[in-house]
C-alpha positions in Angstrom: 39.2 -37.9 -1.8 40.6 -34.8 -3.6 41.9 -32.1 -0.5 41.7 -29.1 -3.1 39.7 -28.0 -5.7 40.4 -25.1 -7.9 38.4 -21.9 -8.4 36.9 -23.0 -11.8 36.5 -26.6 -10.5 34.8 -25.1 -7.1 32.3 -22.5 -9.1 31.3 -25.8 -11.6 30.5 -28.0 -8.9 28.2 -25.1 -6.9 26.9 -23.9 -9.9 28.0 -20.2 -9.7 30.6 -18.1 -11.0 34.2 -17.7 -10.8 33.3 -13.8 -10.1 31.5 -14.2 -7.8 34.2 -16.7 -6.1 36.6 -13.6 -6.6 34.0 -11.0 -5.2 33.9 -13.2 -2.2 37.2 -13.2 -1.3 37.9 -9.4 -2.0 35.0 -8.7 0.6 36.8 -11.5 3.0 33.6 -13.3 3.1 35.2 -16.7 1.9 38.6 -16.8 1.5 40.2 -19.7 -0.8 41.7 -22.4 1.7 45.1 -22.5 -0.2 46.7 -19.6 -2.5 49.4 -20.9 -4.7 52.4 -18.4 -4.4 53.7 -19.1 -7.8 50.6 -19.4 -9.7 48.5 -17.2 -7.8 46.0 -19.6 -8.3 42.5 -20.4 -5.1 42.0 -23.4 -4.1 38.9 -24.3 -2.3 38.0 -27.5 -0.1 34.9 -29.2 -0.1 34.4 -28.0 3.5 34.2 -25.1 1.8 30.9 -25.9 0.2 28.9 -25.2 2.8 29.4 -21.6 3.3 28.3 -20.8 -0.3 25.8 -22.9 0.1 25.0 -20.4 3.1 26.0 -17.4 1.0 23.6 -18.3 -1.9 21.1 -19.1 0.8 21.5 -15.4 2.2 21.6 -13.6 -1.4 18.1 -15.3 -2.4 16.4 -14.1 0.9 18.1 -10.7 0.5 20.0 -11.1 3.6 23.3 -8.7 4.3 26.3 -10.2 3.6 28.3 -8.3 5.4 26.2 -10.0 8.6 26.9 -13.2 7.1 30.5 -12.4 7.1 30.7 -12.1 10.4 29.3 -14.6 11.2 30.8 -17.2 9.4 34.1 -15.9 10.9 33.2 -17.1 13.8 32.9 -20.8 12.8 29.9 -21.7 15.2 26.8 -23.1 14.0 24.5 -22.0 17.1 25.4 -18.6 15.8 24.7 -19.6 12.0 21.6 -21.0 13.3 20.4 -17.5 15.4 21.4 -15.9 11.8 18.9 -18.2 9.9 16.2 -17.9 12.6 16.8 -14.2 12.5 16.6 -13.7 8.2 13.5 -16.2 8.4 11.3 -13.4 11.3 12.3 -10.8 8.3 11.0 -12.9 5.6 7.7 -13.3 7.7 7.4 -9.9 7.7 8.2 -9.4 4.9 5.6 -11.8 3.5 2.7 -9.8 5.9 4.0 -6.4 4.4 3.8 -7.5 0.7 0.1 -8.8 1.2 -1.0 -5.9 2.8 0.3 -3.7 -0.4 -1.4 -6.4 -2.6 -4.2 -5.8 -0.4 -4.4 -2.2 -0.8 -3.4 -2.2 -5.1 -7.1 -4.6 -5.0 -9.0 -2.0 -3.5 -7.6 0.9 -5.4 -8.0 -1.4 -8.5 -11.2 -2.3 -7.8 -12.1 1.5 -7.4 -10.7 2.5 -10.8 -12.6 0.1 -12.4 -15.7 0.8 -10.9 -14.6 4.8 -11.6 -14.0 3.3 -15.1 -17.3 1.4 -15.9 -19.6 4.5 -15.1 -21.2 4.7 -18.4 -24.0 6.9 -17.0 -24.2 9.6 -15.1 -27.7 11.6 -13.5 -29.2 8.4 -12.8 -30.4 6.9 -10.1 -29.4 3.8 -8.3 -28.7 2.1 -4.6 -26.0 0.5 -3.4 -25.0 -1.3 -0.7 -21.6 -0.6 0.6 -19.5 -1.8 3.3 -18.0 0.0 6.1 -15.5 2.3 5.5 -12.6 3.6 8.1 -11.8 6.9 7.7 -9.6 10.3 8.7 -11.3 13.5 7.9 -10.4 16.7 8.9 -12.5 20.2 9.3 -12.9 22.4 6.1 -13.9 26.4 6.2 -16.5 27.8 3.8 -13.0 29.8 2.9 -11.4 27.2 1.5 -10.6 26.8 -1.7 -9.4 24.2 -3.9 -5.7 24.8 -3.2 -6.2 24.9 0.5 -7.8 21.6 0.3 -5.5 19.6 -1.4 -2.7 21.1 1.4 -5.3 19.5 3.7 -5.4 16.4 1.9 -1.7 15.9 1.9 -1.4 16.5 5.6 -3.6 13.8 6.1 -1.7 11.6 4.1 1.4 12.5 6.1 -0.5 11.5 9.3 -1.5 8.3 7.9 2.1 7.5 6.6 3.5 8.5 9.6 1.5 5.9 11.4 2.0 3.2 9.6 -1.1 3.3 7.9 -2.4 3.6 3.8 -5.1 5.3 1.7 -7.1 3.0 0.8 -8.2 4.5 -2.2 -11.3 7.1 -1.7 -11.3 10.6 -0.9 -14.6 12.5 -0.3 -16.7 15.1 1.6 -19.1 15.0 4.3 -21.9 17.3 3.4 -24.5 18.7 5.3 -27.4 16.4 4.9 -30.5 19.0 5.9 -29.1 21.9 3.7 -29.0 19.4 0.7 -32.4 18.4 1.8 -33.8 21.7 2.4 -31.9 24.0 0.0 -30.5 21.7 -2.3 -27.7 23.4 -1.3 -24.5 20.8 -1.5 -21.9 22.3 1.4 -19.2 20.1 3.2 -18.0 19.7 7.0 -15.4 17.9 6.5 -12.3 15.9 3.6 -12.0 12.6 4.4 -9.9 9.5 3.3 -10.6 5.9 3.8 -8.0 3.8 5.1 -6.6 0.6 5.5 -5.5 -0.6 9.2 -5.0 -3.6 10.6 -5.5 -2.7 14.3 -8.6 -0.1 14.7 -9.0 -0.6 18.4 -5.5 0.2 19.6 -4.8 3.0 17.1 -4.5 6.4 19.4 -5.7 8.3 16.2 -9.2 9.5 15.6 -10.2 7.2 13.3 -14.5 7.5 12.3 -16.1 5.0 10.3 -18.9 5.6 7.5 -21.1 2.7 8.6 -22.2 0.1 6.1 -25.7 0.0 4.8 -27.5 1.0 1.9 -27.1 4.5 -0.3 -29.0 6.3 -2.5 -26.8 7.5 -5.1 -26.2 9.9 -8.3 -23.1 10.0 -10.4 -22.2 13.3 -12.4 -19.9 15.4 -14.0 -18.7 18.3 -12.3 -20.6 20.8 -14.7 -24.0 18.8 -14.2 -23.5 18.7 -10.2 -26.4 21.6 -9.9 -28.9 19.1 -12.1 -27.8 15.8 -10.2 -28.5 17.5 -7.1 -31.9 19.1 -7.7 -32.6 15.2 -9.2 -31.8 13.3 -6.0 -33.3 15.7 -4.1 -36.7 15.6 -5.3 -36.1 11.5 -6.0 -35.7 11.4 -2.3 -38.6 13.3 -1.1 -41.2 12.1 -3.9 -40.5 8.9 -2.4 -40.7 9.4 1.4 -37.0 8.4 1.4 -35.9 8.7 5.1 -31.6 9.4 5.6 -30.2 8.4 8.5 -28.2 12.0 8.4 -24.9 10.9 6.5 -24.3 11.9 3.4 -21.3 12.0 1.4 -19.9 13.3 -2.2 -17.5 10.8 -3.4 -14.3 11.8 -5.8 -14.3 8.9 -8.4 -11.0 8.0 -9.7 -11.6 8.2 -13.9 -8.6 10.5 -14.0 -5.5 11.4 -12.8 -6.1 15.4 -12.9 -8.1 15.7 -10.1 -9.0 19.5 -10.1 -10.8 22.1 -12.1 -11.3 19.1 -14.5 -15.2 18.8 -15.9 -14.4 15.1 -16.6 -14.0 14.5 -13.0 -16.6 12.2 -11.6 -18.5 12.4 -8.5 -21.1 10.4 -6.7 -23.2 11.5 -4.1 -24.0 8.9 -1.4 -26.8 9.2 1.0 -27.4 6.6 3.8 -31.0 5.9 4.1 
């Protein structure tokens, strides 16, 4: 059997480069088994083979070399095999992590689309939607548009910091008797929905808008005064009984997302 194989021989045989042989040995991660002090030329052995088997095996799950390194130094498989076991519990969560975002770009896709497809707006129509988590924090009569987006992004920092994600809606809580009354549209509250995997154990404040059925108008911004006075009247023509949520939904059919008339809205009412 041949004892040494040379650098171009050794990066044929395992199918990668001679750089990358060289680039290995400069970071002492596999150094050639036999340097030939006239020629300068590596030499590799086929005990060699294994390691960059191991080495490609690392680069293609993204695992640090530099680990590798160290390990391989060491010339013990038990600690090879506590390396492996250790990359594979990454790559598992790894796998969990990149479903979850796939996860969330479905539900903001989905309500894009659904922003999208709106071809009419002052009509009315019921839907029946699912439960949504939310956050939603306080707003003063003061506010105004500026001081709600600052609240907005503080809620998004609250929700990053805690390992959670938008989910892809943001809206307003209104109160349900003035719009009934006065068909006057005010809110309590901003809220976002969000995605979590653990409701039960999170120490946050987390509210739900329960599933069910809505009674619902789309509009334009300049045509919220008409869609209102509409729903209103739909609602009690018909003996239409809410169950005291209501809620006035930002649609995402653009990116500029105030003082913009082609902003869409719906208004939701649980009944």
């Amino acid at each position: 059997m041949k004892k040494h194989f040379s650098i171009g021989e050794t990066a044929k045989i395992n199918n990668i480069s001679i750089q990358a042989l060289r680039l290995y040995d400069r970071m002492g991660l596999l150094k050639p088994a036999y340097v030939d002090p006239q020629s300068n030329y590596r030499y590799y052995t086929i005990d060699q083979f294994i390691y960059l088997d191991l080495i490609k095996y690392s680069k293609y799950i993204g695992a640090p070399l530099k680990e590798l390194g160290e390990v391989l130094h060491n010339n013990d498989i038990v600690k090879v095999l506590s390396f492996i076991k250790k990359q594979q519990d990454i790559v598992e969560k790894e796998i969990v992590r990149l479903k979850k975002i796939s996860e969330d770009i479905g539900r903001i896709e989905d309500k894009i689309k659904y922003a999208i497809e709106c071809k009419e707006t002052n009509e009315i129509y019921f839907r029946e939607i699912e439960k949504r988590f939310i956050m939603d924090v306080l707003l003063s009569k003061k506010d105004k548009e500026s001081d709600i987006e600052i609240k907005l992004r503080k809620l998004d920092k609250v929700l990053e910091s805690n390992d959670m994600s938008f989910e892809g809606e943001t809206g307003y809580f209104i109160y349900l008797d003035s719009f009934l009354n006065e068909g006057e549209l005010s809110y309590k509250s901003l809220y976002s929905t969000i995605y979590i995997d653990d409701i039960e154990n999170n120490k946050l404040d987390i509210k739900d808008i329960p599933e069910g059925k809505f009674i619902c108008i789309a509009y334009f911004k300049n045509e919220r005064d008409i869609a209102i006075d509409k729903l209103r009247k739909y609602i009690k023509e018909n003996n239409i009984n809410p169950t005291g949520i209501g809620v006035e939904v930002q649609l995402f059919n653009t990116l500029e997302q105030w003082e913009n008339d082609d902003l869409l809205y719906e208004l939701q009412i649980l009944i």
